[in-house]
PATORDREN-301700 format. One record per residue (C-alpha): residue number from 1; x, y, z negated; residue in three letters. Coordinates in pm, 1 decimal. Layout:
BEGIN
R   i     east    north       up  aa
R NUM        X        Y        Z Ala
...
This chain:
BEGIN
R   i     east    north       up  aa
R   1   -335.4    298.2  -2283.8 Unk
R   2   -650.8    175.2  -2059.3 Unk
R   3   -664.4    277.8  -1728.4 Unk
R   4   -301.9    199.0  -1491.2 Unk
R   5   -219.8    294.8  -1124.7 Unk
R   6     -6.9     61.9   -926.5 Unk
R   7    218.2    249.2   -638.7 Unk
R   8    470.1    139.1   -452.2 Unk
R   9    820.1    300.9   -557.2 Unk
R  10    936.0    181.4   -179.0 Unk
R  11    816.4    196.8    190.2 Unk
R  12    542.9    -83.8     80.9 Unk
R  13    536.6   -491.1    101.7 Unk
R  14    719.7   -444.3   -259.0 Unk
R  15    471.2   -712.2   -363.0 Unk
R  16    177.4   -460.2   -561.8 Unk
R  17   -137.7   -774.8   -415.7 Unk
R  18     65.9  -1046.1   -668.8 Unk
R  19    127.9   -748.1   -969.6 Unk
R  20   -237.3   -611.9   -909.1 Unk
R  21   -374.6   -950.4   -969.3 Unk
R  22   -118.1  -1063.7  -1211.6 Unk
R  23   -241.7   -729.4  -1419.9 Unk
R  24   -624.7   -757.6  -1339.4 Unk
R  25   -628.1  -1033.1  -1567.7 Unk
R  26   -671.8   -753.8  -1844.7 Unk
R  27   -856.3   -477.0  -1606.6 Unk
R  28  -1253.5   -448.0  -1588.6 Unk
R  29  -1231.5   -256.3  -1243.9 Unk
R  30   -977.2   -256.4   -984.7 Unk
R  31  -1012.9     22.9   -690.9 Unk
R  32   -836.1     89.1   -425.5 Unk
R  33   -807.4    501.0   -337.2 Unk
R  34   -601.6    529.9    -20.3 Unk
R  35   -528.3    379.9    289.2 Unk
R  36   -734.8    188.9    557.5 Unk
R  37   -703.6   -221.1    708.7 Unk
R  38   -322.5   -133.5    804.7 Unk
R  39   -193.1   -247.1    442.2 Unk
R  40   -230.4   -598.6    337.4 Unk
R  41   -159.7   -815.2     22.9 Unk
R  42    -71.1  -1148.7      0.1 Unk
R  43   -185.1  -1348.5   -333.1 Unk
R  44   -112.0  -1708.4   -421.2 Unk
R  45   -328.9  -1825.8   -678.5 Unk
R  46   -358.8  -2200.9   -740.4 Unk
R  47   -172.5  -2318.9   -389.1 Unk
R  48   -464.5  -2084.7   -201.4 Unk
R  49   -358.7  -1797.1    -25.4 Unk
R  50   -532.4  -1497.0     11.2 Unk
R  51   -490.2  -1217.1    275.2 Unk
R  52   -659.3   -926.9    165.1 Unk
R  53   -681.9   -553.3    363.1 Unk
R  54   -979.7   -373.6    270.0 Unk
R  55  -1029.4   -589.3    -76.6 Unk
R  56   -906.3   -494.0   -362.4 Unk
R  57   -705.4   -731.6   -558.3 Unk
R  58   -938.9   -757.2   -831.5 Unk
R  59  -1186.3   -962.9   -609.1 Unk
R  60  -1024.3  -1301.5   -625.0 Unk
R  61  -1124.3  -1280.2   -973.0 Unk
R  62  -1444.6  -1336.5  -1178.6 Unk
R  63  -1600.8  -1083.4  -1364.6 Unk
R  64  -1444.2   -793.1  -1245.5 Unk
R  65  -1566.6   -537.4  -1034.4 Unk
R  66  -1391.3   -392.3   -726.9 Unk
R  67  -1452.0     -4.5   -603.9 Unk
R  68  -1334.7     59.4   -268.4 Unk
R  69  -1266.0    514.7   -304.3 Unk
R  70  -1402.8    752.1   -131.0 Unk
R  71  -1005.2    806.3    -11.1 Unk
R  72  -1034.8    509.0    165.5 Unk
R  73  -1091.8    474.3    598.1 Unk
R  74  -1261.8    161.6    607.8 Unk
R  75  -1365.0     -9.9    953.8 Unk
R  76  -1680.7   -127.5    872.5 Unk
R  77  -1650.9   -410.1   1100.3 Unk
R  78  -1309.3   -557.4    935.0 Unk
R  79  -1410.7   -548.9    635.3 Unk
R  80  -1759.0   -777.8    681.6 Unk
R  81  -1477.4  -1006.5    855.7 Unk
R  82  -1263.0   -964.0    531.9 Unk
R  83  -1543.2  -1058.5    300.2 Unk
R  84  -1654.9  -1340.8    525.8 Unk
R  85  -1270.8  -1496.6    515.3 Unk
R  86  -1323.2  -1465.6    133.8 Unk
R  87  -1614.4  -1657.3     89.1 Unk
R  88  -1482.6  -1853.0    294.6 Unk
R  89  -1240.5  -1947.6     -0.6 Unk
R  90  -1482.9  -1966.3   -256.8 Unk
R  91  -1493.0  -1622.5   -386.8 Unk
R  92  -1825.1  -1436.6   -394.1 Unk
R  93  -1858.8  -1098.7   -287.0 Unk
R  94  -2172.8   -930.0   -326.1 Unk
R  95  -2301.6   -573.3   -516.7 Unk
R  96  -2221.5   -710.7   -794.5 Unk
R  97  -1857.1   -724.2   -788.0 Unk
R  98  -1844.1   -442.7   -495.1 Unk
R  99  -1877.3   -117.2   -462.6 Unk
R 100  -1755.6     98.6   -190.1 Unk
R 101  -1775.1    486.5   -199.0 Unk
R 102  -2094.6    649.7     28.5 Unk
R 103  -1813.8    940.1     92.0 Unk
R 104  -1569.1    679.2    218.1 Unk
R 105  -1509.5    773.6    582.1 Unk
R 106  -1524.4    528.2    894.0 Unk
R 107  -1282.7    356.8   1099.1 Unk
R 108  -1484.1    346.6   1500.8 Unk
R 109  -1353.5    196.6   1789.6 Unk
R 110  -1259.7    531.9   1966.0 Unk
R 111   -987.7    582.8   1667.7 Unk
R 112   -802.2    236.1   1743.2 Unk
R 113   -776.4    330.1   2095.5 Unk
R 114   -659.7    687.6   2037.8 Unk
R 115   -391.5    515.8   1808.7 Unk
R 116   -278.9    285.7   2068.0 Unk
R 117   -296.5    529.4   2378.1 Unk
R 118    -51.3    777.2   2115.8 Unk
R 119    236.4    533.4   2061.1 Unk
R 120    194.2    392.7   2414.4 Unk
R 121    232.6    725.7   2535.4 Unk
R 122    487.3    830.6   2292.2 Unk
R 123    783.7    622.3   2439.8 Unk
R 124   1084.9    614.8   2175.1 Unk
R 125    885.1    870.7   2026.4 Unk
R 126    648.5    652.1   1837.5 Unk
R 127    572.0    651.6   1482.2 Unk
R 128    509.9    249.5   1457.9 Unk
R 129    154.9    229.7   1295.4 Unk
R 130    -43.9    -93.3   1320.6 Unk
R 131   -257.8     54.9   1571.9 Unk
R 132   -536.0     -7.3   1341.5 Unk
R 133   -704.4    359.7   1394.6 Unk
R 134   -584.7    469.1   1057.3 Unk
R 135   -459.6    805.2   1141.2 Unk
R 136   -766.5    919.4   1404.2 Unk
R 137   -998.0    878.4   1143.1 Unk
R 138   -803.6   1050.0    837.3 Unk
R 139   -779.0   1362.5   1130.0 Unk
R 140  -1113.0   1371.2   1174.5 Unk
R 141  -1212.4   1324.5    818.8 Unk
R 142   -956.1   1675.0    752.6 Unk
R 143  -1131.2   1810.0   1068.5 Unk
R 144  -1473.7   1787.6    914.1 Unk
R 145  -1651.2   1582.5   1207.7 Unk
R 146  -1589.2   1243.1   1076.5 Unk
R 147  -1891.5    946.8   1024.3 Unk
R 148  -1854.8    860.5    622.2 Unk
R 149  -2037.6    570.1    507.1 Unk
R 150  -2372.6    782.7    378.3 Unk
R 151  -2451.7    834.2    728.5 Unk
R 152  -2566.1    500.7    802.5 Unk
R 153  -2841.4    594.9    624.3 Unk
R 154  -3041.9    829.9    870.4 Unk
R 155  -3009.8    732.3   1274.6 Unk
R 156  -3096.7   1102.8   1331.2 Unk
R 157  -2774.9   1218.3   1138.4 Unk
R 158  -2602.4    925.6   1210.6 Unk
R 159  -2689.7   1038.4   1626.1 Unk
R 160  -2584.2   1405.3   1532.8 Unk
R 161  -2258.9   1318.4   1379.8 Unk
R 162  -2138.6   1053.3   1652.7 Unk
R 163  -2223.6   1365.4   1853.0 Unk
R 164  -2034.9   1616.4   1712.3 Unk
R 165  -1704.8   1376.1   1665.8 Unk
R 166  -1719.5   1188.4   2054.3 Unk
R 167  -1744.2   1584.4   2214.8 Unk
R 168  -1334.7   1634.0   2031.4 Unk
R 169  -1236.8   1286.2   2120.9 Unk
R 170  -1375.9   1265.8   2495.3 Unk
R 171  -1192.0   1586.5   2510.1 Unk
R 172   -915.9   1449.3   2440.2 Unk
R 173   -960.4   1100.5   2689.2 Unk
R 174  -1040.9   1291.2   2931.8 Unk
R 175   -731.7   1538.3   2965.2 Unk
R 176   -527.8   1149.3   2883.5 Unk
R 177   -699.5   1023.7   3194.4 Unk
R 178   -940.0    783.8   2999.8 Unk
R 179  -1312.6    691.8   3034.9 Unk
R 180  -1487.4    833.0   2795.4 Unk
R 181  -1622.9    675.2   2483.5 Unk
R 182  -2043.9    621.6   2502.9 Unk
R 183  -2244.8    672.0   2215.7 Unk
R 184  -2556.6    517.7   2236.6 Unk
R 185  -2393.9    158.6   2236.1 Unk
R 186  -2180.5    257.9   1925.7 Unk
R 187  -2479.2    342.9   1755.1 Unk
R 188  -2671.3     64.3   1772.1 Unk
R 189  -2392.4   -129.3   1676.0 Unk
R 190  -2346.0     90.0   1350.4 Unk
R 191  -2736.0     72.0   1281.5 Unk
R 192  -2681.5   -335.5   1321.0 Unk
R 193  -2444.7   -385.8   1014.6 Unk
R 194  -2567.5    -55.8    801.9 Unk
R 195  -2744.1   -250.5    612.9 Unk
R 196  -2497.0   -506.2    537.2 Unk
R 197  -2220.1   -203.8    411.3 Unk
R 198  -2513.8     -5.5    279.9 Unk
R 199  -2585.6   -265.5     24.6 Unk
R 200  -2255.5   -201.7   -169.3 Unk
R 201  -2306.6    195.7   -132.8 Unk
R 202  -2259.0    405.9   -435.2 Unk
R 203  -2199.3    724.2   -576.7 Unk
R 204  -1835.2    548.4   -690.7 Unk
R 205  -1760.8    903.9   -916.2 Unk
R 206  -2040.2    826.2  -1100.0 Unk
R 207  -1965.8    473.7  -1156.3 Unk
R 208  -1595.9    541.8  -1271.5 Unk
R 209  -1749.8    846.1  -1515.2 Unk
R 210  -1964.8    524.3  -1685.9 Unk
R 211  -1725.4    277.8  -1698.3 Unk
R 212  -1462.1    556.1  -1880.0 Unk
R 213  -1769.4    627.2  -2103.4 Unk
R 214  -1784.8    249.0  -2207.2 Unk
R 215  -1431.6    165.6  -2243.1 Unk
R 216  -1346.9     -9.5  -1949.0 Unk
R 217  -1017.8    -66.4  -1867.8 Unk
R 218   -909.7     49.5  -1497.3 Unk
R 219   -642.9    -64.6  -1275.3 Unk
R 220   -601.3    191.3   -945.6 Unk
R 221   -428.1     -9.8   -693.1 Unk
R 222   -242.7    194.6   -400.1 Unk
R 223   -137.0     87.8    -15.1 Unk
R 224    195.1    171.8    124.0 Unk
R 225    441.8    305.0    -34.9 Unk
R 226    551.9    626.5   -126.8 Unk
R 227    819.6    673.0     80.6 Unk
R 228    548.4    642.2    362.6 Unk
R 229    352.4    937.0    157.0 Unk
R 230    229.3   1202.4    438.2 Unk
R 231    394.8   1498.7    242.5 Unk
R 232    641.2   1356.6     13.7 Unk
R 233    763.4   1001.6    268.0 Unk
R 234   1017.2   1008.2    597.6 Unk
R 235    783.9   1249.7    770.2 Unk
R 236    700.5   1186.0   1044.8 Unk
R 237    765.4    842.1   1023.1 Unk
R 238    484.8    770.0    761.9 Unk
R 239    113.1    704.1    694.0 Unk
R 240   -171.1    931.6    741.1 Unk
R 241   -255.0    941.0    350.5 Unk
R 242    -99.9   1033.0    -21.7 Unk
R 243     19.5    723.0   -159.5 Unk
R 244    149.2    897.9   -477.4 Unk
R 245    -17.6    801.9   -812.0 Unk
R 246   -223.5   1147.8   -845.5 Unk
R 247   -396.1   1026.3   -510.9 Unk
R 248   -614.7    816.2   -731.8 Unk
R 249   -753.1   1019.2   -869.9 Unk
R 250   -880.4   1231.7   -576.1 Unk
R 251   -913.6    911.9   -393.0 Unk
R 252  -1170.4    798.2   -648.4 Unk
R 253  -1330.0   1047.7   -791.7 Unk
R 254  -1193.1   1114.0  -1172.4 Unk
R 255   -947.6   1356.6  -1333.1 Unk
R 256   -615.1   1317.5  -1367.2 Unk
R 257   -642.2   1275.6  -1768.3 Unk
R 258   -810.0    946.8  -1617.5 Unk
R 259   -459.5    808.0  -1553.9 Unk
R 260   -266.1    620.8  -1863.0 Unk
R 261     12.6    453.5  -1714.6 Unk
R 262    160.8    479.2  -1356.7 Unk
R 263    327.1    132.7  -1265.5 Unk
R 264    541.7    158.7   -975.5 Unk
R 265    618.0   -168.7   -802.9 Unk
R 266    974.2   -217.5   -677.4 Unk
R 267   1145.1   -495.8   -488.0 Unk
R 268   1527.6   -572.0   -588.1 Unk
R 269   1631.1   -505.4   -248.7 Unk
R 270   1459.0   -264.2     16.2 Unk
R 271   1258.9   -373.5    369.6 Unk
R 272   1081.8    -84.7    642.8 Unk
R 273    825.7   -189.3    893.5 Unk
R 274    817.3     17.9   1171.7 Unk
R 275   1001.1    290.8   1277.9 Unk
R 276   1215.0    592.9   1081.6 Unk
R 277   1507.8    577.4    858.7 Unk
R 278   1606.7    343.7    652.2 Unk
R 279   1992.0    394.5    533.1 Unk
R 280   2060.9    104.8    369.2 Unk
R 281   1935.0   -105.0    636.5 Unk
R 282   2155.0   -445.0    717.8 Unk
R 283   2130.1   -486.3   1105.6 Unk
R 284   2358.6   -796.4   1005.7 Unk
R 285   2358.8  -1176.8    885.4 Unk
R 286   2314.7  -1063.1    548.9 Unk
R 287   2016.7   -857.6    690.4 Unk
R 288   1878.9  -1131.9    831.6 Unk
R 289   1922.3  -1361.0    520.3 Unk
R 290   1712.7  -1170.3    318.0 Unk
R 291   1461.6  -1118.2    588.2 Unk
R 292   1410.2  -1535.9    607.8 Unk
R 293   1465.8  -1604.0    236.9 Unk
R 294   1211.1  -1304.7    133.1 Unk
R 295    996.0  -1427.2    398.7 Unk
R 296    942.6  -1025.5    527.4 Unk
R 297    702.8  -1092.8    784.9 Unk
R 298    391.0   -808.4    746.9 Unk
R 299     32.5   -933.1    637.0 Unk
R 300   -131.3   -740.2    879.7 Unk
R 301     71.9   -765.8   1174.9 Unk
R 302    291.0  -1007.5   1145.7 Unk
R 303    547.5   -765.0   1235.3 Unk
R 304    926.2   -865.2   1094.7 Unk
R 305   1038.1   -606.4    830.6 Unk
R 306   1376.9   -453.4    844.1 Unk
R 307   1599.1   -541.4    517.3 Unk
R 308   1856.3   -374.4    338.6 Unk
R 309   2033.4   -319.3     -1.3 Unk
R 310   1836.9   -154.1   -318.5 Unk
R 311   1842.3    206.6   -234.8 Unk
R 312   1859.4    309.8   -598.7 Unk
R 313   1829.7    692.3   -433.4 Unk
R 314   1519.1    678.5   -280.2 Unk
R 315   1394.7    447.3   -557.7 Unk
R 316   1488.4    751.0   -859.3 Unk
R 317   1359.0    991.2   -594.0 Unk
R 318   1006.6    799.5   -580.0 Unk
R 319    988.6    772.0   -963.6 Unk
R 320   1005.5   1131.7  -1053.1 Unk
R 321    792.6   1230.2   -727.8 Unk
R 322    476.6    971.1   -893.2 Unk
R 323    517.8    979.5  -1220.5 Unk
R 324    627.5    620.3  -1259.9 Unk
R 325    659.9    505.9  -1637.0 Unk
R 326    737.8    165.9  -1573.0 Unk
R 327    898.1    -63.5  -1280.8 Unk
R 328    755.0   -397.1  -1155.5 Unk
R 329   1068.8   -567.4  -1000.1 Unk
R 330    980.5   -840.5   -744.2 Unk
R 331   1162.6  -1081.8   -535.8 Unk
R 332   1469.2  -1139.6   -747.7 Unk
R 333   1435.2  -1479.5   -651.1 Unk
R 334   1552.3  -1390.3   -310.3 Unk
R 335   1912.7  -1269.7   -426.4 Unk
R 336   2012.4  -1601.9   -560.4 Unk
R 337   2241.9  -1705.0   -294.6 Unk
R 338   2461.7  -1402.6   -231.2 Unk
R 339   2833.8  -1373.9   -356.4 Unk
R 340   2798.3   -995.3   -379.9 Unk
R 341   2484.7   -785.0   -423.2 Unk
R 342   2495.8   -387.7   -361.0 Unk
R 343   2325.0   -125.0   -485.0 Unk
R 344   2300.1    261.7   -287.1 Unk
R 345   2399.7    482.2   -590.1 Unk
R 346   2415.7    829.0   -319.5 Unk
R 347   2461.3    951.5    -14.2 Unk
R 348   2712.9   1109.6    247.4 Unk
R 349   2672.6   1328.9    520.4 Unk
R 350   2891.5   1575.0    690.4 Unk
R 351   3146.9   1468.7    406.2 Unk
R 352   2962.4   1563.5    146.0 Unk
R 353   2796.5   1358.6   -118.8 Unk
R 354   2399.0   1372.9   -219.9 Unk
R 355   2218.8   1213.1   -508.9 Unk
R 356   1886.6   1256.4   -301.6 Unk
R 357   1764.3   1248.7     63.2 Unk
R 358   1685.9   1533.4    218.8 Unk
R 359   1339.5   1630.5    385.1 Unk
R 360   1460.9   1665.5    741.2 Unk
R 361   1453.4   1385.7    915.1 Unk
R 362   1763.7   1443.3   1159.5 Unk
R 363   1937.4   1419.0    804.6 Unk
R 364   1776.6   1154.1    718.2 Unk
R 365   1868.4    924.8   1004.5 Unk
R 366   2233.0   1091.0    954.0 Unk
R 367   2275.5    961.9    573.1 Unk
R 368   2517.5    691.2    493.4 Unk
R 369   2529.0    495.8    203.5 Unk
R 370   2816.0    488.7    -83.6 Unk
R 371   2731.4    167.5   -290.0 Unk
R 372   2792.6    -31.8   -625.0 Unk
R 373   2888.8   -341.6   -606.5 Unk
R 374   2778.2   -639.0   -818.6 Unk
R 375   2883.0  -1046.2   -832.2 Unk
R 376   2617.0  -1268.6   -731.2 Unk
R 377   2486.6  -1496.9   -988.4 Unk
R 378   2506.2  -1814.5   -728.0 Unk
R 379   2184.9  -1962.7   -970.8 Unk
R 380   1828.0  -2027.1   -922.0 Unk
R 381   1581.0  -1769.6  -1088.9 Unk
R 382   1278.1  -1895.3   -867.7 Unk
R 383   1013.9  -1958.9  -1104.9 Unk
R 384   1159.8  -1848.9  -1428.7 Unk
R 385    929.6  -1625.6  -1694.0 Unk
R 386   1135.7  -1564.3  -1994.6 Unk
R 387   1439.0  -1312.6  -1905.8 Unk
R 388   1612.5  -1499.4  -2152.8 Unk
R 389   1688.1  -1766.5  -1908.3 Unk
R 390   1812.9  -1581.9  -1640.5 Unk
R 391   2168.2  -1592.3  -1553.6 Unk
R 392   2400.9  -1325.1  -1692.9 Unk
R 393   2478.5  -1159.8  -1370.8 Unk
R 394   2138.4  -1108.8  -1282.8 Unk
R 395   2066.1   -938.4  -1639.4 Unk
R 396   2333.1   -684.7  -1554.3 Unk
R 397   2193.7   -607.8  -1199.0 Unk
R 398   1860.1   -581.7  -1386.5 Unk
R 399   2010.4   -398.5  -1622.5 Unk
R 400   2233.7   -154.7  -1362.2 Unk
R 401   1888.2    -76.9  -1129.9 Unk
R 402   1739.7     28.1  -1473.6 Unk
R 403   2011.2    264.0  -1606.6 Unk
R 404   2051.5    414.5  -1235.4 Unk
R 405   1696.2    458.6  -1148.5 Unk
R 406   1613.6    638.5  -1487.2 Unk
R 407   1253.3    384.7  -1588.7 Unk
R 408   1211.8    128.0  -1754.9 Unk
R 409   1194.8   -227.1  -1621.1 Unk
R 410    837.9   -383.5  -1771.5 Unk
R 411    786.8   -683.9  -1575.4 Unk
R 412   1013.2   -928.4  -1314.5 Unk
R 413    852.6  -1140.5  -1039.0 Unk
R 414   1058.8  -1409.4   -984.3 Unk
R 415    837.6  -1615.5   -714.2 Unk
R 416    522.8  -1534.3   -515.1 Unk
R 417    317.3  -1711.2   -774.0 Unk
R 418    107.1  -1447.1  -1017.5 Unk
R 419    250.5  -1672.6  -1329.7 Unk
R 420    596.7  -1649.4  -1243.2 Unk
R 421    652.6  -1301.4  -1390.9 Unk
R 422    829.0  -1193.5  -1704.4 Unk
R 423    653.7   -951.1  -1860.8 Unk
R 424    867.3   -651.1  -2072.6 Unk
R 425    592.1   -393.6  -2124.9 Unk
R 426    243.9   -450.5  -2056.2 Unk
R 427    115.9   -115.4  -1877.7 Unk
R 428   -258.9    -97.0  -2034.9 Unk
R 429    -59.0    -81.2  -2405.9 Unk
R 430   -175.1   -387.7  -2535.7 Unk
C-alpha cells in the first residue's frame, strides 16, 4: 500500500495535524483536497508549535512536497500570512516544497462579509461557521462565476471575472441593505500578490499523475470531519465541502484506484464546534472536565468545543460512509481521571431504538443516547508508546470501541506530541 487518505471519522479537531505529520514521516507528498482557512491543525514538534490552516501538514518537514487541490478555497491573502508565520519558525516554503492547484478557487473579501451578514442575520437560525467566507466561495465556485487561482494570470480576465461574480453578489447587498462591493480596488490588490501565489501555480493533476508514475508515496490529508460532510454530515449544520475519503480524489485530481488505505482519525471521546446536534453531548462537570483536560479550544477561532461521550453510532456510521480501513485513536490521555467512561452503543426516539442516526435533523436533535458503561483505569497513559504498558482497563475500552465500531484500531495517540503514538498497523503497508 502507497498512497493513504486521512479523514476525520468525527465532527473534526479529532487530532488528523499530529497523525498527518506523525505519518508524513514515510509520505513523499502530502495534499490537502477540501476545505478552506476555517480548519486548523495544531502540531508539536520539538516544544514548537505550529498552527497551520491552509498548509498542509507535510510542510513542517524536509524533503517533502506539499500540494494544496484544486478542491481547496484558499484566501490568497491568509495563506501569504500562513507561510510568513512559518518561516517565521524556521521552515522554508518556497516552489519547491509547494504547489497549489491553478483550478483552486479564491476566497475575496465580499465572501467573508456575505458569511458574516448570513449568521448575523440568521438569529438562532445560524449554522456557526468561522465566518471565514468558506461557503460564499464554494457557491460561487458550483455557480460557475467564481475567481480560481489561473486568473491572476491575465488582468483582462481577471477584470471580466470580478465582473461577472460582484453583478450576483451586489445583488444580493443591495436587496440586504449593504454598500456594494467595488472592483477596481479589489483588483489591484489581487494583481499586487499574483505574483507571489502565482509562483507555486501548477497543473497539480499532472504533478500527482508523475509522482504515481515514480513511486511516490502519497498521504491525502482532509479538513473537518465527516459528520460535517455537506451530503452525508448533520445537514444543515455542516461545511460547505465533501470531507469523505473519495473527495480526494476529485479534490486533487487522480482516480479513485489512486487511494490505498483510508485512515480515519478518531478521538476516544467526541467534541462539536458550533452549532447542530450532538447527542452525546455533556452540558455537565464531566463535560466540562474533558473540555479543560483535552484542552478543546478551536485553532482557528479559539472557539470552546462542546464535549461528550464516544458516540460509537455516529463513529460505525462514518466508517462505512468513507471507507475507513483503519482508526487513529487520539486523546486517550484525557480519560485518565474518570471513575466511569461511557460509550453510545444506539439510539432512542419516540421509544424506539436505532443503531444509526437518521438524516432529518428534527430527529437528530430528538435522539437520546443508551450507553455502555466502562471502569475508569484511574492511571496515567500520557506519553506511553507501547500498548503493552497501558493499564488493563484502558485495553478493554480500546478493545470495546474496536469490536463496536467494526475497524480496526492501527495507531493510539496518547499525548499531543507526534512520538507519543503506538503504532498497530502502519497504513502505507510497510
Amino acid at each position: 500500500m502507497k498512497n493513504v487518505v486521512v479523514v476525520g471519522s468525527q465532527w473534526g479537531d479529532e487530532g488528523k495535524g499530529k497523525i498527518v505529520d506523525w505519518l508524513s514521516r514515510e509520505a513523499d507528498i502530502v495534499v490537502r483536497f477540501q476545505g478552506g482557512h476555517n480548519a486548523g491543525h495544531t502540531l508539536v514538534i520539538d516544544g514548537v508549535t505550529y498552527k497551520l490552516r491552509l498548509l498542509p501538514s507535510g510542510i513542517v518537514r524536509k524533503n517533502k512536497i506539499s500540494i494544496i487541490g484544486n478542491g481547496v478555497v484558499i484566501d490568497p491573502w491568509a495563506l501569504l500570512d500562513e507561510i510568513k508565520e512559518i518561516n517565521s519558525k524556521g521552515i522554508n516554503v518556497d516552489k519547491k516544497n509547494l504547489i497549489i492547484s491553478e483550478s483552486a478557487n479564491l476566497i475575496l473579501p465580499f465572501h467573508k462579509e456575505m458569511d458574516e451578514i448570513r449568521e448575523d442575520a440568521a438569529g438562532k437560525a445560524k449554522i456557526g461557521t468561522t465566518r471565514r467566507g468558506i461557503g460564499p466561495a464554494y457557491e460561487d465556485k458550483i455557480g460557475r462565476r467564481s475567481i480560481r487561482v489561473m486568473d491572476l494570470v491575465s488582468e483582462s480576465n481577471l477584470d471580466h471575472r470580478l465582473e461577472t461574480v460582484l453583478i450576483h453578489h451586489n445583488a444580493i447587498r443591495k436587496g440586504l441593505g449593504k454598500k456594494i462591493f467595488e472592483k477596481d480596488q479589489l483588483k489591484r490588490d489581487l494583481l499586487k500578490i499574483a505574483p507571489e501565489i502565482l509562483k507555486f501555480s501548477q497543473p497539480v493533476w499532472k504533478k500527482l499523475d508523475e509522482y504515481k508514475s515514480n513511486n511516490k508515496k502519497i498521504l491525502f490529508e482532509g479538513a473537518q470531519g465527516i459528520l460535517l460532510d455537506v451530503d452525508h454530515g448533520t445537514y444543515p449544520f455542516v461545511t460547505s465541502s465533501n470531507t469523505v475519503a473519495s473527495s480526494a480524489a476529485t479534490g486533487s485530481g487522480c482516480g479513485p484506484d489512486t487511494i490505498n488505505y483510508v485512515l480515519g482519525i478518531t478521538k476516544a471521546y467526541t467534541t462539536r464546534v458550533g452549532e447542530g446536534p450532538f447527542p452525546t453531548e455533556l452540558k455537565d462537570k464531566i463535560g466540562e472536565l474533558l473540555g479543560n483536560r483535552g484542552k478543546e479550544f478551536g485553532t482557528v477561532t479559539s472557539r470552546k468545543r462542546r464535549c461528550g461521550w464516544f458516540d460509537g453510532v455516529l463513529v460505525r456510521q462514518t466508517i462505512k460512509i468513507s471507507g475507513i480501513n483503519g482508526i487513529a485513536l487520539t486523546k486517550l490521555d484525557v480519560l485518565d481521571e474518570f471513575d466511569e467512561i461511557k460509550m453510545c452503543i444506539k439510539y432512542e426516539i419516540n421509544g424506539k431504538e436505532l443503531d444509526y442516526l437518521p438524516a432529518a435533523v428534527e430527529d437528530q436533535l430528538k435522539v437520546k443516547p443508551i450507553y455502555q458503561s466502562f471502569p475508569g483505569w484511574k492511571e496515567s497513559t500520557k506519553g506511553i508508546r507501547d500498548i503493552n504498558k497501558l493499564p488493563e482497563k484502558a485495553k478493554k475500552y480500546i478493545h470495546a470501541v474496536q469490536e463496536f465500531i467494526g475497524a480496526k484500531i492501527s495507531s493510539i495517540s496518547t499525548s499531543p506530541e507526534r512520538e507519543d503514538t503506538i503504532l498497530l498497523e502502519n497504513p502505507f503497508g510497510n
